[in-house]
FITOR-430688 format. One record per atom (N, C-alpha, C, O): atom name; z, x, y; residue number from 0. Coordinates in nm, 4 decimals. Last residue first. Layout:
BEGIN
{node "CA",{Z,X,Y},NUM},
...
This chain:
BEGIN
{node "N",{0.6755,-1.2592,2.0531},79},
{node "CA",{0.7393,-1.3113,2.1623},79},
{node "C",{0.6974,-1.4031,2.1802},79},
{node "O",{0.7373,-1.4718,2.2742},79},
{node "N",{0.8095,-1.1129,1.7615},78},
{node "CA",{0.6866,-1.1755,1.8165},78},
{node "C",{0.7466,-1.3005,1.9394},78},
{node "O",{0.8263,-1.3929,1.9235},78},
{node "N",{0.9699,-0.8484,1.6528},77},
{node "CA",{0.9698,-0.9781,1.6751},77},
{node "C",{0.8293,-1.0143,1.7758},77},
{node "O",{0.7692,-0.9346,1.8478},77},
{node "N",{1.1046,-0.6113,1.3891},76},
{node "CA",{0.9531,-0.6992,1.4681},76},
{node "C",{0.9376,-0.8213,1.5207},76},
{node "O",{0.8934,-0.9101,1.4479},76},
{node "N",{1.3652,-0.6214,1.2848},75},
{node "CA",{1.3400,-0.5540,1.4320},75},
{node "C",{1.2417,-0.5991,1.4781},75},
{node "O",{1.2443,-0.6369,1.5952},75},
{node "N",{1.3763,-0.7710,1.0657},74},
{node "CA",{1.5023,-0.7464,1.1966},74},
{node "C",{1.4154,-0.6860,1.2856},74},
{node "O",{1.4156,-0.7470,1.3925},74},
{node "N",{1.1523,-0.6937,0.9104},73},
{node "CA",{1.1751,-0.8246,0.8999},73},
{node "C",{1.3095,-0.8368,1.0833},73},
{node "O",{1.2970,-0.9112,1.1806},73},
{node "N",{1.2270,-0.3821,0.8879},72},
{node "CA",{1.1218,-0.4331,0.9245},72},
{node "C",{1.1025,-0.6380,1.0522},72},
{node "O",{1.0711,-0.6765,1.1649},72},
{node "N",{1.4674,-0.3883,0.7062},71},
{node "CA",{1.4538,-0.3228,0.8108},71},
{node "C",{1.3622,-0.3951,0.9427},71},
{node "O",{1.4023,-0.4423,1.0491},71},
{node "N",{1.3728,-0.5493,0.4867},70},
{node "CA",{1.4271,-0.6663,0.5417},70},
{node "C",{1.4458,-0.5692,0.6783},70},
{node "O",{1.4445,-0.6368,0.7811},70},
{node "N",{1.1674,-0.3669,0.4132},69},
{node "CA",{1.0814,-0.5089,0.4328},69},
{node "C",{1.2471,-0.6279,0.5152},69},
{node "O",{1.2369,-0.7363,0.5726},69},
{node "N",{1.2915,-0.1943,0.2958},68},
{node "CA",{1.1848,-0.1550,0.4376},68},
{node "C",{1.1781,-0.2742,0.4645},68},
{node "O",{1.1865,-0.2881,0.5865},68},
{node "N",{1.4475,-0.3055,0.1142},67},
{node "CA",{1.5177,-0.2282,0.1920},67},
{node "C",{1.4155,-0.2314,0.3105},67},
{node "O",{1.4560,-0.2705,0.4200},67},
{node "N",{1.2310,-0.3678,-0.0836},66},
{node "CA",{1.3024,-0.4433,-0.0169},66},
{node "C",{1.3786,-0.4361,0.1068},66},
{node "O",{1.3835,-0.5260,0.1907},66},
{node "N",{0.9116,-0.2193,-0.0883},65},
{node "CA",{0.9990,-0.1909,-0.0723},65},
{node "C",{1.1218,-0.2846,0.0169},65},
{node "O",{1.1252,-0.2872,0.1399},65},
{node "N",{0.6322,-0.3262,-0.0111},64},
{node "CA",{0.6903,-0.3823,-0.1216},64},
{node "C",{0.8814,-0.3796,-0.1388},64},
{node "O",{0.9579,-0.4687,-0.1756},64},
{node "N",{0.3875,-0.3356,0.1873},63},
{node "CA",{0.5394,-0.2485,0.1777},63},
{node "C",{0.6215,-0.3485,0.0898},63},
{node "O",{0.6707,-0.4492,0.1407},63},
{node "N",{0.0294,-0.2797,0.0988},62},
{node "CA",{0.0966,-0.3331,0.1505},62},
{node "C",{0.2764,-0.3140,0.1468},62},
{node "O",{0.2886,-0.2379,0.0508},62},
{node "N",{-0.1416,0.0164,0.2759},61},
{node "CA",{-0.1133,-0.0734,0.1485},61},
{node "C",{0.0536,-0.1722,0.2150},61},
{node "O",{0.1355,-0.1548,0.3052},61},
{node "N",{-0.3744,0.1492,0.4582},60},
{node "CA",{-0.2725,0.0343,0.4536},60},
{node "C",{-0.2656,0.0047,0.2771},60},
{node "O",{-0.3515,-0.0181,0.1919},60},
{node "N",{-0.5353,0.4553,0.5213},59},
{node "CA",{-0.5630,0.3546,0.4380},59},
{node "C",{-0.4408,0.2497,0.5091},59},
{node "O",{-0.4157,0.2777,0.6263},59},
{node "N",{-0.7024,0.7359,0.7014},58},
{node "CA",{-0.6042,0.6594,0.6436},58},
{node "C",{-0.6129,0.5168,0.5878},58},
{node "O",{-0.7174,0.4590,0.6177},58},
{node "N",{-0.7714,1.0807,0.6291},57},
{node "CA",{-0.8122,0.9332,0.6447},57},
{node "C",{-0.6688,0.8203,0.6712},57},
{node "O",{-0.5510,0.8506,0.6526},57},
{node "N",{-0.7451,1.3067,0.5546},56},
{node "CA",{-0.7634,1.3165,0.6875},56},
{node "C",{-0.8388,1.1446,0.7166},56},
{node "O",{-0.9256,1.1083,0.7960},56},
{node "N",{-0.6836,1.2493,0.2878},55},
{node "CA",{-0.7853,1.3456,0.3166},55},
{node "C",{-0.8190,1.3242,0.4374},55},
{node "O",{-0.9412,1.3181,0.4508},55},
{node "N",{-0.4529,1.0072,0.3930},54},
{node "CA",{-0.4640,1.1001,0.3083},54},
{node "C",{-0.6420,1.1506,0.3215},54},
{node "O",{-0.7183,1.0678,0.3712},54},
{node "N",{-0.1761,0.8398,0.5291},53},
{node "CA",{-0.2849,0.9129,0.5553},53},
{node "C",{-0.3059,0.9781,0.4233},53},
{node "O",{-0.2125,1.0049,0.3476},53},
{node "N",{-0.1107,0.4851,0.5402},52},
{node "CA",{-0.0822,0.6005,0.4512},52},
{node "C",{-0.1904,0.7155,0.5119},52},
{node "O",{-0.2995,0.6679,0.5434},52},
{node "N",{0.0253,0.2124,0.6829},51},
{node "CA",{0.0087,0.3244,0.7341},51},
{node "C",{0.0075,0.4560,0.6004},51},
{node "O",{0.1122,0.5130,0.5700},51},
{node "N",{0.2113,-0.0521,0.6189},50},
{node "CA",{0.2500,0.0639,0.6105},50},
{node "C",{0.1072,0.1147,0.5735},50},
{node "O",{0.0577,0.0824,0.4655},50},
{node "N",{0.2064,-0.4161,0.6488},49},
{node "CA",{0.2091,-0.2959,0.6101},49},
{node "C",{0.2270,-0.1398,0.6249},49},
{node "O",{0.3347,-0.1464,0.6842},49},
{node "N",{0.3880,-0.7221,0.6039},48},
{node "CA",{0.4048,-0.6010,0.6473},48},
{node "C",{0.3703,-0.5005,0.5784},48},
{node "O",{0.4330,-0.4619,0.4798},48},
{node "N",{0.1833,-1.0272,0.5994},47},
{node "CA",{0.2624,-0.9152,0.5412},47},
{node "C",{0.3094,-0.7984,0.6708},47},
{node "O",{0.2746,-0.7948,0.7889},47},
{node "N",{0.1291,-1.4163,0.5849},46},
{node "CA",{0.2067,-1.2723,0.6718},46},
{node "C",{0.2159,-1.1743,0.5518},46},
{node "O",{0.2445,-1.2086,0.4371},46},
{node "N",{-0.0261,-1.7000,0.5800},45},
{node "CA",{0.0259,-1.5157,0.4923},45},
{node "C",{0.0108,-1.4468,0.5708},45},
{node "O",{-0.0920,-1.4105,0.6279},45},
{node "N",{-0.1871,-1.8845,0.6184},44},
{node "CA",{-0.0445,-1.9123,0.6767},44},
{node "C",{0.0270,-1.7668,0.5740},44},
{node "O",{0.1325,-1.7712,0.5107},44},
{node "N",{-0.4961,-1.7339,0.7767},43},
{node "CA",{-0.4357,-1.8114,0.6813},43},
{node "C",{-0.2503,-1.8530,0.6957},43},
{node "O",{-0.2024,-1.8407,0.8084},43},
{node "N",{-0.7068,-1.7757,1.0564},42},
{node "CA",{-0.5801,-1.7248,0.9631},42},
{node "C",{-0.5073,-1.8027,0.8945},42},
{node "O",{-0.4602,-1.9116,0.9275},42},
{node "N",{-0.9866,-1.7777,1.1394},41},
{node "CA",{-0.9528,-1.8298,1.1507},41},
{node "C",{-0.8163,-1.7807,1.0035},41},
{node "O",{-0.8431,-1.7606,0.8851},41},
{node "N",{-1.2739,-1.6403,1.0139},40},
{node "CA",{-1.2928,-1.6901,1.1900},40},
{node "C",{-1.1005,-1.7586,1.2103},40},
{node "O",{-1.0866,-1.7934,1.3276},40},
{node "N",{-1.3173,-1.5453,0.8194},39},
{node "CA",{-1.3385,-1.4698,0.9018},39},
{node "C",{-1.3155,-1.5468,1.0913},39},
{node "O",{-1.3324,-1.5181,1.2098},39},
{node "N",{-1.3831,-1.7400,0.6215},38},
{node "CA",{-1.4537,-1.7721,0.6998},38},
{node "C",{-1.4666,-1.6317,0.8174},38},
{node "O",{-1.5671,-1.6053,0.8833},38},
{node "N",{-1.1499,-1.6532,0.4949},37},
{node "CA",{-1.2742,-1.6327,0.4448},37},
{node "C",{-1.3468,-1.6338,0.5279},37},
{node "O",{-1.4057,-1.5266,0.5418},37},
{node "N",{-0.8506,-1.5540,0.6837},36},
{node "CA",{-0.9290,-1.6563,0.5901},36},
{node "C",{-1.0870,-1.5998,0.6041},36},
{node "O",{-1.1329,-1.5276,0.6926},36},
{node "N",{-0.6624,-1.3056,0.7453},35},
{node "CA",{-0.7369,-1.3588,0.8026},35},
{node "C",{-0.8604,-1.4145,0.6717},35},
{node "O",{-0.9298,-1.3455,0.5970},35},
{node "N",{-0.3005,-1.3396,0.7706},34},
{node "CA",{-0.4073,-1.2886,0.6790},34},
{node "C",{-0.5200,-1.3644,0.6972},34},
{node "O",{-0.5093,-1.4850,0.6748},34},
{node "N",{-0.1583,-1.1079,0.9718},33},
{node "CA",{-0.1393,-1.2227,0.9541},33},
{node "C",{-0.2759,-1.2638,0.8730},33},
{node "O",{-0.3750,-1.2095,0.9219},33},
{node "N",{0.0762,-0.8217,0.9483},32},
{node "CA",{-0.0259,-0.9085,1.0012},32},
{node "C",{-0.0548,-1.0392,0.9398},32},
{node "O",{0.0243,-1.0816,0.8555},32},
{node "N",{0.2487,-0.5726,1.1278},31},
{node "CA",{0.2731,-0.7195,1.0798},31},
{node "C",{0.1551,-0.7892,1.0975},31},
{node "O",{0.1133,-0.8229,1.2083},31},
{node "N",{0.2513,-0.2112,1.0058},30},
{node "CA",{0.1800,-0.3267,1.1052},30},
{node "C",{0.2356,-0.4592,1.0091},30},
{node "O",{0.2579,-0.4648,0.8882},30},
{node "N",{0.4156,0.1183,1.0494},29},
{node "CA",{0.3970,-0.0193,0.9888},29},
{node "C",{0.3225,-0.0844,1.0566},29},
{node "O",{0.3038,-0.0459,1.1720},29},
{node "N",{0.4202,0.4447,1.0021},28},
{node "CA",{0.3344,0.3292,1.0876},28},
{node "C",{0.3571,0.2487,1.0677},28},
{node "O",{0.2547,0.2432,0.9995},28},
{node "N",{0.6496,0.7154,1.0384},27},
{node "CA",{0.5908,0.6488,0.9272},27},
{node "C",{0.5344,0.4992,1.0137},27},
{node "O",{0.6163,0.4479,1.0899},27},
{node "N",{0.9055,0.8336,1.1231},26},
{node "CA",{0.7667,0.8964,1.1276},26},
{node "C",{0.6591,0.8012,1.0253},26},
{node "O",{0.5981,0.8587,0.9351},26},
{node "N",{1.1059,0.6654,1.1352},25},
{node "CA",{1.1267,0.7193,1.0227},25},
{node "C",{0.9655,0.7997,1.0102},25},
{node "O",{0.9155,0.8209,0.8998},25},
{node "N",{0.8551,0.4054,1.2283},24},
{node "CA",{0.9943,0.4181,1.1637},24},
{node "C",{0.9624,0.5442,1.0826},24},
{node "O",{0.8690,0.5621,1.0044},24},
{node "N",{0.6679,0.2253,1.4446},23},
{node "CA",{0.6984,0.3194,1.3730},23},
{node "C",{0.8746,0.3412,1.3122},23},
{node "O",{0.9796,0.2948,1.3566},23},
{node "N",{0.4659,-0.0594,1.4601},22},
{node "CA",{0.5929,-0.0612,1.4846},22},
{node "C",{0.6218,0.1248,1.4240},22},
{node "O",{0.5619,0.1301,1.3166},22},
{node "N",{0.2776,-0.3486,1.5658},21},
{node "CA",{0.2864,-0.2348,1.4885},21},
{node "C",{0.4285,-0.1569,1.5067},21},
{node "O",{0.5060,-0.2142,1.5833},21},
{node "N",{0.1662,-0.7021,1.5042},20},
{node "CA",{0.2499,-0.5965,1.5613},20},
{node "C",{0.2644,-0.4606,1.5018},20},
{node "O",{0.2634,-0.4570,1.3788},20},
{node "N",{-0.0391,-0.8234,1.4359},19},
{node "CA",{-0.0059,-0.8537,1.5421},19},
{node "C",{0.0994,-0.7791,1.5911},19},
{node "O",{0.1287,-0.7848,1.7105},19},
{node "N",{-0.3869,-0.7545,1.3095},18},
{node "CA",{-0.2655,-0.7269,1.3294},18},
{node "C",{-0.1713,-0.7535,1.4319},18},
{node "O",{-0.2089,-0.7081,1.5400},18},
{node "N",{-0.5152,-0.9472,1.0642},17},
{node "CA",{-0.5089,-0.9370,1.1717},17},
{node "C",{-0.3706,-0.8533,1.1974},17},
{node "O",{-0.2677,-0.8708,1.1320},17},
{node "N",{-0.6411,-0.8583,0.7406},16},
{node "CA",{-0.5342,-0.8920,0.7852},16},
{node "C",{-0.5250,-0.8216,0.9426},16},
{node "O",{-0.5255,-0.7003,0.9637},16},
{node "N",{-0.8166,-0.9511,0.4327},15},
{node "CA",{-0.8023,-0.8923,0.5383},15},
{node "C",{-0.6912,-0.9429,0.6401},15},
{node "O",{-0.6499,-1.0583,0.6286},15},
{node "N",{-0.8672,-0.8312,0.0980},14},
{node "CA",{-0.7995,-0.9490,0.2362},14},
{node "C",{-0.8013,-0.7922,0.3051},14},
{node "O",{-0.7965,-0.6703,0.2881},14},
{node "N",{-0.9717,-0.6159,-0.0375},13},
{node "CA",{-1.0527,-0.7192,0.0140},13},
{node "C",{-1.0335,-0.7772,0.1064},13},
{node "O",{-1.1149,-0.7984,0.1962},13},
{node "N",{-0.8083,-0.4500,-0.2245},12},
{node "CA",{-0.8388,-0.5899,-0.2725},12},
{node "C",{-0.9388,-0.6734,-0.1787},12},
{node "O",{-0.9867,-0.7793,-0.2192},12},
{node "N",{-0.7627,-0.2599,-0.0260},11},
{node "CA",{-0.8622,-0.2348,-0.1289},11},
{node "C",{-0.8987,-0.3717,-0.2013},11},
{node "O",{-1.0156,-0.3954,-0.2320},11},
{node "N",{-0.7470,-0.4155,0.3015},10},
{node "CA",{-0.6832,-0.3942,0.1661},10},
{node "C",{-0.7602,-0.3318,0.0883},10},
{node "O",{-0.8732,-0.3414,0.1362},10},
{node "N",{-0.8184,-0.3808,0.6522},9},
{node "CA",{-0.8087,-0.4596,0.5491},9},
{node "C",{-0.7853,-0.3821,0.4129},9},
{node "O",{-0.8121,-0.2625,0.4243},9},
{node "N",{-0.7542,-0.5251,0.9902},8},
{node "CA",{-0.7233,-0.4570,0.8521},8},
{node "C",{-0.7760,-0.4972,0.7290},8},
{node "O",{-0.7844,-0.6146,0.6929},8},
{node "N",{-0.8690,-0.5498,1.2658},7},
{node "CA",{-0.8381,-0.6682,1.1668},7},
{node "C",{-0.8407,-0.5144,1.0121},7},
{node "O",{-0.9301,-0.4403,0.9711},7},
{node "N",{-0.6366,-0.6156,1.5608},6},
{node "CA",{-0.7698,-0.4926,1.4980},6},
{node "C",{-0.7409,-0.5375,1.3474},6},
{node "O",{-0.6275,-0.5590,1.3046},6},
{node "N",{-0.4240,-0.6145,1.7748},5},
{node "CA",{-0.5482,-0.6973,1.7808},5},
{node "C",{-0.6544,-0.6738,1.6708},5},
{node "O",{-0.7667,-0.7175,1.6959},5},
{node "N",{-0.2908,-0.3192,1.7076},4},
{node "CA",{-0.2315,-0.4397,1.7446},4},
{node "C",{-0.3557,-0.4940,1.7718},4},
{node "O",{-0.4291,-0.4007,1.8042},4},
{node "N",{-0.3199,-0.0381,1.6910},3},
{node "CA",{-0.4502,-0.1392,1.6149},3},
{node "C",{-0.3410,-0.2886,1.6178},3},
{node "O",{-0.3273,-0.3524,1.5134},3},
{node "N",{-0.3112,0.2809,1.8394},2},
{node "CA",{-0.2267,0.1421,1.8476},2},
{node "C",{-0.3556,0.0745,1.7917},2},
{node "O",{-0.4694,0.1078,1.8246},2},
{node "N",{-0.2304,0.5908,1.7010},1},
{node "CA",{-0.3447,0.4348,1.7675},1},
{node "C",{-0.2846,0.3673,1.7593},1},
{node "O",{-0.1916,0.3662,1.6786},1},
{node "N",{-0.0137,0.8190,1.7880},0},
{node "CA",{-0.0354,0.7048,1.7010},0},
{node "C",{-0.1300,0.6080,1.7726},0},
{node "O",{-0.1083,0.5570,1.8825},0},
């Protein structure tokens, strides 16, 4: 697994999102990031947690909607 802790993500919608923690579960990637403003220089006050999808030997992020993952998630990622 790459580690992309520091490495700025981003959405099919566009945002983009710094990453500050990554985390695996259950063979599966998550990242906690923090959503990086227009300017590109400077973060907005939006956190998500995403999740890691591979597909045609690529991979994407969408964001984890799933309540159950998101309070899993929410307990274990902590920022020191």
């Amino acid at each position: 697994m790459e580690n992309l802790t520091n490495q700025v993500l981003e959405l099919k919608d566009g945002k983009k999102y710094f990453v500050l923690r990554q985390a695996a579960y259950k063979g599966t990637t998550y990242y906690f990031g923090a959503e990086v403003a227009n300017s590109g220089e400077d973060f907005t006050n939006q956190f998500i947690f995403l999740e890691r999808v591979e597909k045609d030997g690529k991979f994407m992020v969408k964001e984890v909607t799933d309540p159950d993952v998101l309070a899993l998630l929410a307990k274990n990622i902590k920022l020191d």
